[in-house]
Backbone of each chain as ProteinMPNN parsed JSONL, in Angstrom:
{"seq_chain_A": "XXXXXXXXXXXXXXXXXXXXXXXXXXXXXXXXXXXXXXXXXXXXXXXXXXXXXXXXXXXXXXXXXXXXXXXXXXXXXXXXXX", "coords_chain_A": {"N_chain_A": [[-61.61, 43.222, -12.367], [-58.372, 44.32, -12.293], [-55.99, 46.978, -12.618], [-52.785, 47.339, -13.236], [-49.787, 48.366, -11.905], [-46.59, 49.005, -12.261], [-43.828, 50.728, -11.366], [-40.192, 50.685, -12.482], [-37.134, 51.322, -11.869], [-33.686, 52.445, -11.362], [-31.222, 50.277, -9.465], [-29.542, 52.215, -6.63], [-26.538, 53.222, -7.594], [-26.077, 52.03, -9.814], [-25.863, 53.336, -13.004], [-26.517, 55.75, -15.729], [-27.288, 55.754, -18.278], [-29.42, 56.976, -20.306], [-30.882, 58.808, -18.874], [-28.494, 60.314, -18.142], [-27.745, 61.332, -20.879], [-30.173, 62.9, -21.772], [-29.987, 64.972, -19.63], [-27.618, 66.151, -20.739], [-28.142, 67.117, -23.079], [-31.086, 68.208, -22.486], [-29.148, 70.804, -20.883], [-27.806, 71.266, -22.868], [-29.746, 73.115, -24.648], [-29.983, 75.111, -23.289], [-31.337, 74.846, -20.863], [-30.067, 75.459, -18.22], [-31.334, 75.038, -15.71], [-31.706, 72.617, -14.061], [-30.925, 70.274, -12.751], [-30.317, 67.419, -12.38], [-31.405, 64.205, -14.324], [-33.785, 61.341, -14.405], [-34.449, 58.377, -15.549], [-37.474, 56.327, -15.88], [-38.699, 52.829, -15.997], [-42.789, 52.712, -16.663], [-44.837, 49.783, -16.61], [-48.054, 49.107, -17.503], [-50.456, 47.22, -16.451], [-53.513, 45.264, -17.274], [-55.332, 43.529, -15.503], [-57.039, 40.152, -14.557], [-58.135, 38.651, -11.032], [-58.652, 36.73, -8.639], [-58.813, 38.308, -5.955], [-57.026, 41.399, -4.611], [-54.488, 40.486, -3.124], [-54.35, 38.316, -4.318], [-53.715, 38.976, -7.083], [-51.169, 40.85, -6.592], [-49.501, 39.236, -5.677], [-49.04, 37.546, -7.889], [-47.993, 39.536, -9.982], [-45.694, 39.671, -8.881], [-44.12, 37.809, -9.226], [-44.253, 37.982, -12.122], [-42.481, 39.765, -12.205], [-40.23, 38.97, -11.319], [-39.309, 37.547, -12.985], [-39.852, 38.31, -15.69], [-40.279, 41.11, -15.873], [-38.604, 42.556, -15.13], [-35.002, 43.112, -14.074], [-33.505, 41.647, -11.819], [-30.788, 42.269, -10.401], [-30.121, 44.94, -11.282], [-32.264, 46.293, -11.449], [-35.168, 48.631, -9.479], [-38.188, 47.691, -8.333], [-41.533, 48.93, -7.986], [-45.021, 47.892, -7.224], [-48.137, 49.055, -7.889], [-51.574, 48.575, -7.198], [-55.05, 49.434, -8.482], [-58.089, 49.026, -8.195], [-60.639, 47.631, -10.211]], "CA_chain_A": [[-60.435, 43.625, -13.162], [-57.61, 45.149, -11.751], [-55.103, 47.512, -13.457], [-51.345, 46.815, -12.307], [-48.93, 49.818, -12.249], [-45.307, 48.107, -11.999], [-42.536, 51.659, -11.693], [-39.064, 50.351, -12.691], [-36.405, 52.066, -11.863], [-32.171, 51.374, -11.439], [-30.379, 50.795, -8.05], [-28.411, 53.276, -6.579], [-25.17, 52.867, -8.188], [-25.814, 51.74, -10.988], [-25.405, 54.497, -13.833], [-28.269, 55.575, -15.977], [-26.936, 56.61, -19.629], [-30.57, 57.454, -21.004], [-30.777, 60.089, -18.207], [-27.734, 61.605, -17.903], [-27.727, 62.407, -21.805], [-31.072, 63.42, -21.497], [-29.525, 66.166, -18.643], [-26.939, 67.21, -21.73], [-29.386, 67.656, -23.846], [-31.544, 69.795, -21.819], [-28.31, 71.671, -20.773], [-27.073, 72.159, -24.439], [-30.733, 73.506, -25.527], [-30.028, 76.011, -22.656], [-32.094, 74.568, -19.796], [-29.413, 74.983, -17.286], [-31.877, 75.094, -14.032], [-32.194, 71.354, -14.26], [-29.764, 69.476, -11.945], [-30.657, 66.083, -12.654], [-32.578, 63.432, -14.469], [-33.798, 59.606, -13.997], [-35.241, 57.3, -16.24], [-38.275, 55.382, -15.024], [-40.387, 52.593, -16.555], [-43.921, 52.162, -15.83], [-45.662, 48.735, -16.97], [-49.708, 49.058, -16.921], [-51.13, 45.961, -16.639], [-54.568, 45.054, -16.81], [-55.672, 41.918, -14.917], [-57.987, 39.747, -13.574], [-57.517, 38.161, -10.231], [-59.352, 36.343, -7.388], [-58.599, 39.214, -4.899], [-55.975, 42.108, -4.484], [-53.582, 39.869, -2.966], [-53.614, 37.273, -6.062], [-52.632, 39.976, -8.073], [-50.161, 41.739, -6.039], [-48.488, 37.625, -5.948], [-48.884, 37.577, -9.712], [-47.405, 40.586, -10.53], [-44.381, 39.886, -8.028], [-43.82, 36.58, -9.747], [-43.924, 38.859, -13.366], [-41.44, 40.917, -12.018], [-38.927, 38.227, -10.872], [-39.468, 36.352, -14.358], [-40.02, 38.528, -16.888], [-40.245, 42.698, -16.366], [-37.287, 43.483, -14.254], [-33.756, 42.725, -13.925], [-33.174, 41.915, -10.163], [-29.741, 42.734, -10.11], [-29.91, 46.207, -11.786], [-33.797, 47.335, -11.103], [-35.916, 47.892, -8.168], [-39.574, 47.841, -8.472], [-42.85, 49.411, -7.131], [-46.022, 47.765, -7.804], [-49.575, 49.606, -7.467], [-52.185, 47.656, -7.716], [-56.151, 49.598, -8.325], [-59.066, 47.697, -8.73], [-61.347, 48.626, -11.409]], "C_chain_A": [[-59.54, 44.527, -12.329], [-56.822, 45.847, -12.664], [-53.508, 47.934, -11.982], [-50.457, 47.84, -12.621], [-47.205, 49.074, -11.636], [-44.132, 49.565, -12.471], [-41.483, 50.505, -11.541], [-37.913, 51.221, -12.729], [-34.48, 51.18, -11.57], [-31.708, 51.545, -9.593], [-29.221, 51.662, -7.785], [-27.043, 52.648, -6.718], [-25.193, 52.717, -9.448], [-26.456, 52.673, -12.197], [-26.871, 54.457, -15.004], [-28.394, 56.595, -17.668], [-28.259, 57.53, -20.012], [-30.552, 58.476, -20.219], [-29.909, 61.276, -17.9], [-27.604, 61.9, -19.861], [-28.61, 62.81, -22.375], [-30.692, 64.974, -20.933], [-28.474, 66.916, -19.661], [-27.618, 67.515, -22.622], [-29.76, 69.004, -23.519], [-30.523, 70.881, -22.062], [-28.226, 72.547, -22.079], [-28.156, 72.923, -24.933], [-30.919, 74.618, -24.614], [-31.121, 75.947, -21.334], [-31.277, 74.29, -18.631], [-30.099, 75.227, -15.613], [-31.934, 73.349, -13.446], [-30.895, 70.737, -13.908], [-29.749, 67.563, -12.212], [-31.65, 65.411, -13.469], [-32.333, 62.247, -14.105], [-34.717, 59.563, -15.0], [-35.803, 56.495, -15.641], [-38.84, 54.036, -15.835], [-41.558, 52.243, -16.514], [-44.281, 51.025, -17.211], [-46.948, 48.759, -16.68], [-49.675, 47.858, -17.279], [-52.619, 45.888, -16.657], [-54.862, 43.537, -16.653], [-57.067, 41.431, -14.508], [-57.55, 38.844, -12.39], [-58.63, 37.691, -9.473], [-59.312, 37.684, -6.434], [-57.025, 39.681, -5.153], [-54.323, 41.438, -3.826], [-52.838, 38.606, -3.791], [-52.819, 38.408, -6.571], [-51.328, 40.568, -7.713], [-48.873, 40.509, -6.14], [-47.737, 37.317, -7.043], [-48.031, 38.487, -10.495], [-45.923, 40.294, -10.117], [-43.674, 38.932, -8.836], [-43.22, 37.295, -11.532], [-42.507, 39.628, -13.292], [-40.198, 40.32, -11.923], [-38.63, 37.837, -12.498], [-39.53, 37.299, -15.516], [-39.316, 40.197, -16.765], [-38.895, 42.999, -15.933], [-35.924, 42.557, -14.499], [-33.141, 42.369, -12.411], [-31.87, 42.895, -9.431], [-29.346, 44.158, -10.447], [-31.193, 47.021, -11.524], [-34.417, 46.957, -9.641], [-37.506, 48.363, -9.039], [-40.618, 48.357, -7.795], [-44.151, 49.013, -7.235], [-47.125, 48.459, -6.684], [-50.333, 49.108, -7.55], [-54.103, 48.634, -7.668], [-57.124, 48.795, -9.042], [-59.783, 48.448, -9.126], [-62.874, 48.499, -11.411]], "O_chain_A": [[-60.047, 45.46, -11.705], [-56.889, 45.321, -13.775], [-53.32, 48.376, -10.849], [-50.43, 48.177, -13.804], [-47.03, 48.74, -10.464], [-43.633, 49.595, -13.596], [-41.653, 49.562, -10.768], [-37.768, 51.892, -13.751], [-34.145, 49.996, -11.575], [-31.819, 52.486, -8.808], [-28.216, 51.816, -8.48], [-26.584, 51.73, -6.038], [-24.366, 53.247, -10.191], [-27.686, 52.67, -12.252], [-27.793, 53.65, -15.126], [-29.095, 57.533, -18.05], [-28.131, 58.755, -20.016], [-30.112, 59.44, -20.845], [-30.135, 62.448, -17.601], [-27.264, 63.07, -20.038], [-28.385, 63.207, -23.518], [-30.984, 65.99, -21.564], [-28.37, 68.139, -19.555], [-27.484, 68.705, -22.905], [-29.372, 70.138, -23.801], [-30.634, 71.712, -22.964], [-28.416, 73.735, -22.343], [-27.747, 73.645, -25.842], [-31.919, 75.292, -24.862], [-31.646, 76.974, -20.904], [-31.455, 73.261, -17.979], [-29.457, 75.52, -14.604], [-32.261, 73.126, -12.28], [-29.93, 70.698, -14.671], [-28.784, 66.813, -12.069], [-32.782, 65.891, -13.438], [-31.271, 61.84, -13.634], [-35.562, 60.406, -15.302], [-35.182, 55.784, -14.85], [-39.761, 54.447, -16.542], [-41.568, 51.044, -16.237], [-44.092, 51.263, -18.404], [-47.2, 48.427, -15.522], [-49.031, 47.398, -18.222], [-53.071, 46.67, -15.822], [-54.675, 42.622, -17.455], [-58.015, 42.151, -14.197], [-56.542, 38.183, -12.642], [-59.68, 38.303, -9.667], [-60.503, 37.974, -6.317], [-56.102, 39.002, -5.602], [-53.233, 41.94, -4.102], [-51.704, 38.145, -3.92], [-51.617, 38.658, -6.479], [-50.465, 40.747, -8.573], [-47.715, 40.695, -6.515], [-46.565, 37.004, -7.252], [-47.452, 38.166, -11.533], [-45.004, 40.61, -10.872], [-42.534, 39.257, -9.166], [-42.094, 37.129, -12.002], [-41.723, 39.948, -14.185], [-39.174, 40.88, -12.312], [-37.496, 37.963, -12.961], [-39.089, 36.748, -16.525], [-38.261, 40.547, -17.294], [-38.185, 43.776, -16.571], [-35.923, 41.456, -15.05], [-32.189, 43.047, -12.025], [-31.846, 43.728, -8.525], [-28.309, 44.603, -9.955], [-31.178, 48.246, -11.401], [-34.384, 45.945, -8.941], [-37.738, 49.103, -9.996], [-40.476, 48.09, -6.602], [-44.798, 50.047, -7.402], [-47.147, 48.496, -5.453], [-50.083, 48.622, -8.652], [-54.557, 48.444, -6.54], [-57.044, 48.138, -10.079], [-59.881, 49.629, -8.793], [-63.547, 49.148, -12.212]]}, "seq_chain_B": "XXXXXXXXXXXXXXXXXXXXXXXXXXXXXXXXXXXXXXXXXXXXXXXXXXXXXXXXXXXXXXXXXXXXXXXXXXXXXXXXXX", "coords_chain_B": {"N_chain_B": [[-36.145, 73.797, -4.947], [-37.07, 71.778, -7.318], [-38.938, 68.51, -8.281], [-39.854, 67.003, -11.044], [-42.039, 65.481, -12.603], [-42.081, 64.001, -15.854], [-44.844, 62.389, -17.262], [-44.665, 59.887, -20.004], [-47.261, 59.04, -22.643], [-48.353, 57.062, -25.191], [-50.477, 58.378, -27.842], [-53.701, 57.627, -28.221], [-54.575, 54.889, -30.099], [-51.766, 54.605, -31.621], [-49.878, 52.437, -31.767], [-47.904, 50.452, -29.533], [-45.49, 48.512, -29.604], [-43.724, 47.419, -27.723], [-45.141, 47.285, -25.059], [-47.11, 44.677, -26.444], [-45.01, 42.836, -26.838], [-44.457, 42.232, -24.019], [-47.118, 41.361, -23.438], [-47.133, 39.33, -25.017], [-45.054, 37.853, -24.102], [-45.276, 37.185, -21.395], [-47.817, 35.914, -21.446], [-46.765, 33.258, -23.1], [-45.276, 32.592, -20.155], [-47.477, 31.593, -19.209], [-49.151, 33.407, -17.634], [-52.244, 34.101, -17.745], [-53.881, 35.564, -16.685], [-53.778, 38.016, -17.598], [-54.729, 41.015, -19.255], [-53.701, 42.992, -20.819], [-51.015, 45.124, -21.951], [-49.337, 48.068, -21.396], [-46.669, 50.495, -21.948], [-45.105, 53.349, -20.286], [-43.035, 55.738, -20.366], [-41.476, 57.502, -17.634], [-39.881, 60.739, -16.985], [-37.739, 61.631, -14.458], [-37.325, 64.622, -13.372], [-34.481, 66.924, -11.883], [-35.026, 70.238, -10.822], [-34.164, 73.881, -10.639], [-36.298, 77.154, -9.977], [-38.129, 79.866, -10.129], [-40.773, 79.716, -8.871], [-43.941, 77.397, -8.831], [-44.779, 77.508, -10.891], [-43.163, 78.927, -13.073], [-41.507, 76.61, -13.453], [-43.1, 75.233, -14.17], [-43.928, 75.996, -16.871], [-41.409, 75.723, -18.05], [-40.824, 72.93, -17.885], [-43.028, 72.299, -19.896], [-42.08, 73.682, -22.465], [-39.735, 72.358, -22.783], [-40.648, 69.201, -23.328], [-41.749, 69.855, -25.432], [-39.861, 70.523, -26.8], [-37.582, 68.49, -26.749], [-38.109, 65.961, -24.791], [-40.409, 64.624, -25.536], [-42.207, 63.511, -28.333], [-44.716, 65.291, -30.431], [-46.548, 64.004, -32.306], [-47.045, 61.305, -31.655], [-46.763, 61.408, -28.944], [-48.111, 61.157, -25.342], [-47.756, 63.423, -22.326], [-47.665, 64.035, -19.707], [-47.233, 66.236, -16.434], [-46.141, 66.409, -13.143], [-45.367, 68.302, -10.587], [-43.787, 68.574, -7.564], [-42.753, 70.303, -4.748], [-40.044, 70.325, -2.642]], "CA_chain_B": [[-35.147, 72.892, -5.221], [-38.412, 71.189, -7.527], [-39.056, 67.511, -8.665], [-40.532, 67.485, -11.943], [-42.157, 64.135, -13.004], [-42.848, 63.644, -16.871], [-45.05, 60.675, -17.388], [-44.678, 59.91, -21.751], [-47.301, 57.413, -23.024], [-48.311, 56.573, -26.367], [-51.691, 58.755, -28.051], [-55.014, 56.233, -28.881], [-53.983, 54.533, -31.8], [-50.781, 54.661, -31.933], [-49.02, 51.039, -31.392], [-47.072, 49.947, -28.697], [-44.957, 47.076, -29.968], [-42.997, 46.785, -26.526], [-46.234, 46.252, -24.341], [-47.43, 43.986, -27.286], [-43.999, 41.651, -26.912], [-44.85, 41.653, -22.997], [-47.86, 40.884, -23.375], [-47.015, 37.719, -25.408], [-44.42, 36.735, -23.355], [-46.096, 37.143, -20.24], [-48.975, 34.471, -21.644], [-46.559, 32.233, -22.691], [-44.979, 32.008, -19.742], [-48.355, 31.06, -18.272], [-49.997, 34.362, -16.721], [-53.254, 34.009, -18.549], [-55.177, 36.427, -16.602], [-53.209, 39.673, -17.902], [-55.56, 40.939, -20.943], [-53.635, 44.073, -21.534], [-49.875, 45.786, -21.078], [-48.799, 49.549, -22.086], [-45.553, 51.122, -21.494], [-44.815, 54.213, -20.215], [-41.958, 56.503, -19.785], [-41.263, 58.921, -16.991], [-38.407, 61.005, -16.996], [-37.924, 62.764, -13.683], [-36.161, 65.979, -13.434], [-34.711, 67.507, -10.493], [-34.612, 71.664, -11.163], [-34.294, 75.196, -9.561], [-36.775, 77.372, -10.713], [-38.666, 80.861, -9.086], [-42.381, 79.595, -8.677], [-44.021, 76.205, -9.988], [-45.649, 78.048, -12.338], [-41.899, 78.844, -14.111], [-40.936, 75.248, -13.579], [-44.412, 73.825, -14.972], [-43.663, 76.375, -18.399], [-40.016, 75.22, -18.365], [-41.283, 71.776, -18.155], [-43.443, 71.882, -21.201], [-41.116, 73.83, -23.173], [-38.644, 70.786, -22.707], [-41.631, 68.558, -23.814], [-42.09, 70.333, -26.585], [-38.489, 70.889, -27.992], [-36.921, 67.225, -26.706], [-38.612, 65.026, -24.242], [-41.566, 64.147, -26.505], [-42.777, 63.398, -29.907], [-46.092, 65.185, -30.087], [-47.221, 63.038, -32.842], [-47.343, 60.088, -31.199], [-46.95, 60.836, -27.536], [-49.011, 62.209, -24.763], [-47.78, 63.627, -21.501], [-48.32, 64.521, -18.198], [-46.319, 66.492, -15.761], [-46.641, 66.721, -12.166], [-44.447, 69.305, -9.559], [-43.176, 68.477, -6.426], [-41.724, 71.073, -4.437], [-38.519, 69.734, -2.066]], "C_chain_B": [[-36.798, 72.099, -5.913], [-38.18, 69.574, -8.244], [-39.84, 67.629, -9.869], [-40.715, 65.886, -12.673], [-42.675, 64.224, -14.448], [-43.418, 62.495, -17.354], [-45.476, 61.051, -19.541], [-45.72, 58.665, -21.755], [-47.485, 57.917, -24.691], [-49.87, 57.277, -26.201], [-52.516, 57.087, -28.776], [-54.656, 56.136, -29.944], [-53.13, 53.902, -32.373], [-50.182, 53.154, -30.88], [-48.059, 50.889, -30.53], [-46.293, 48.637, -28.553], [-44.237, 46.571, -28.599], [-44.286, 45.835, -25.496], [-46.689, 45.345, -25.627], [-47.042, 42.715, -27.1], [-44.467, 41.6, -25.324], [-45.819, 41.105, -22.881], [-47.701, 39.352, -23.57], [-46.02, 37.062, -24.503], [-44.703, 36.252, -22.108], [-47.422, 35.585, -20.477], [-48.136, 33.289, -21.945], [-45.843, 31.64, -21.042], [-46.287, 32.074, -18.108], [-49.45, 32.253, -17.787], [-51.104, 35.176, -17.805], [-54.074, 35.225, -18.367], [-54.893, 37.989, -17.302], [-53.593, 39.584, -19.314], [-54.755, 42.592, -21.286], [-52.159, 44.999, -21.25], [-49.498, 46.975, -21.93], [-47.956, 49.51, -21.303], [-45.356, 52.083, -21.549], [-43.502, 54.866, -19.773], [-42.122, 57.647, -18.738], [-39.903, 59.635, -16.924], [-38.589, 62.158, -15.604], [-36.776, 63.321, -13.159], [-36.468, 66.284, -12.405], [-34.156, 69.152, -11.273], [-34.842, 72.684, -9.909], [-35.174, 75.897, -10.64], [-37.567, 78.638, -9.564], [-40.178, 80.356, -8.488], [-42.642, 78.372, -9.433], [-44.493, 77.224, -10.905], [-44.546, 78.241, -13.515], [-41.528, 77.623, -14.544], [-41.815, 74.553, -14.396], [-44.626, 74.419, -16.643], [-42.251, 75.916, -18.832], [-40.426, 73.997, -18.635], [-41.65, 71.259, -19.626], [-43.096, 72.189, -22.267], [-40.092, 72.502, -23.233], [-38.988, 69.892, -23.24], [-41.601, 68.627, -24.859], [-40.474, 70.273, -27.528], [-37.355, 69.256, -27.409], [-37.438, 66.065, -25.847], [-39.672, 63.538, -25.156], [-41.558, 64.025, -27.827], [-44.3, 63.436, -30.116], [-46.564, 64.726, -30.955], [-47.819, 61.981, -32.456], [-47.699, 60.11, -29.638], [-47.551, 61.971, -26.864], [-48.128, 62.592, -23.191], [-47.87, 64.522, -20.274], [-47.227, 65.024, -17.261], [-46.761, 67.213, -14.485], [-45.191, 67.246, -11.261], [-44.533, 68.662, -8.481], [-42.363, 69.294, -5.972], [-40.796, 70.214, -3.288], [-38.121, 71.068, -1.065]], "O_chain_B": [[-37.667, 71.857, -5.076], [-37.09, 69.468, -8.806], [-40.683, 68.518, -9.758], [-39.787, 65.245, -13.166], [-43.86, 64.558, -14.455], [-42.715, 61.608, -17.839], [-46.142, 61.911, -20.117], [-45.47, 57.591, -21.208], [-46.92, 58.859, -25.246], [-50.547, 57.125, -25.185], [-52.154, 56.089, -29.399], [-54.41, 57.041, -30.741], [-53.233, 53.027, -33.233], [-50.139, 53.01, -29.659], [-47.033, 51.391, -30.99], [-46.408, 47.85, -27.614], [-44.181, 45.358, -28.396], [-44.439, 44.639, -25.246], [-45.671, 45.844, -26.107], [-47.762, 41.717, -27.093], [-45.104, 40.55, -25.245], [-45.729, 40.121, -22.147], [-47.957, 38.436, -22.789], [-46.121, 35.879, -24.178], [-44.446, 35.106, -21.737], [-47.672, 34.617, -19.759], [-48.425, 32.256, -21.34], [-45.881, 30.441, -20.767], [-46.207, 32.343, -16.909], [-50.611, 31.895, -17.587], [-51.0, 36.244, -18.408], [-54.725, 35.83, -19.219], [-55.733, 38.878, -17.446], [-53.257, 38.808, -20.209], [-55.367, 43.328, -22.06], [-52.211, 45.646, -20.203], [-49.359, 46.822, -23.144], [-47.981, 48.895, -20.237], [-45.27, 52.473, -22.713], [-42.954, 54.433, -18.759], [-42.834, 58.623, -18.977], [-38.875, 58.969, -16.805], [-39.281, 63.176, -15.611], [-35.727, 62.867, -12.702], [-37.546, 66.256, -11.811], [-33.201, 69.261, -12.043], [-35.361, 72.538, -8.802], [-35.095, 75.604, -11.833], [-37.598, 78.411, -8.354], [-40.52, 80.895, -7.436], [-41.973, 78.078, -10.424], [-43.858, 77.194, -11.959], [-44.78, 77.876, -14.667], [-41.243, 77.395, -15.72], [-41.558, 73.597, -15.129], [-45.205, 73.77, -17.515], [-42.038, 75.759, -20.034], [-40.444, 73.799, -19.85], [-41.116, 70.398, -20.326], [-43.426, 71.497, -23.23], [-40.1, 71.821, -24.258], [-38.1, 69.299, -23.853], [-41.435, 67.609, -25.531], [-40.264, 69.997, -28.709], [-36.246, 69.213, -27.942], [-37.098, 64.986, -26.332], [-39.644, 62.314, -25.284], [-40.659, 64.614, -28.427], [-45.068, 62.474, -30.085], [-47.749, 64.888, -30.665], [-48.957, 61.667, -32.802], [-48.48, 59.351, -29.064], [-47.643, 63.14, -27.237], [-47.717, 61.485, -22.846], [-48.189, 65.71, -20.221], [-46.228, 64.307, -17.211], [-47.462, 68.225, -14.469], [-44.131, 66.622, -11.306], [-45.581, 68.023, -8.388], [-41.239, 69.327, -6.473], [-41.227, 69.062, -3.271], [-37.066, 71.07, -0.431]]}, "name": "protein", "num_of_chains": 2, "seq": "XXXXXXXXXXXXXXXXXXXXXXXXXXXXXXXXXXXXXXXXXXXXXXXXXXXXXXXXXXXXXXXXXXXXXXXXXXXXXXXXXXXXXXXXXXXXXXXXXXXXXXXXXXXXXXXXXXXXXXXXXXXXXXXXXXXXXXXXXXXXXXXXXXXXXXXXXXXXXXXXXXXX"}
């Protein structure tokens, strides 16, 4: 069994509402040390696979097809075996 | 200058209808071996702050009064100094 850790995040440029009014938030509740935020999202997976390199294939294939957006997200997959 | 990673998931129990819909769509479109998907949020903050130790009570203050919903959610927050 493996367990699949897939971060999602946006490419630079492209703007990131949930975080910046997250950062007014904070601000307005008086947390002005706080220069920035980002919005991430992680995907756990749990799998089974032939070997660490199936999965890492499998996942990539998930990512094109289903989790991500190519044109607006980049991705990170982790992959630990269980 | 500190990095401040909040990872949000979901407490035991408590339903995760998003991983739920990946899940299913993920099987139909074929990828049999994946028996299990959660979704997590991170939100990561960049702050100024005197010592982690200020930054890692600022942190969970933030948690506590807007990040989170401690009913339902659990998280985790890890420092990075810069």
């Amino acid at each position: 069994m493996y367990e699949v850790k897939v971060k999602i995040g946006l490419k630079k440029g492209i703007s990131d509402p949930e975080g910046a009014n997250t950062l007014k938030a904070l601000q307005l509740l008086g947390f002005m040390t706080v220069k920035e935020v980002k919005t991430i999202r992680t995907v756990d997976l749990l799998m089974d696979g032939k070997n660490k390199n199936d999965v890492k294939n499998k996942a990539e294939e998930m990512c094109q097809k289903l989790l991500t957006n190519p044109v607006i997200h980049t991705y990170d997959i982790e992959i630990i075996e269980k």
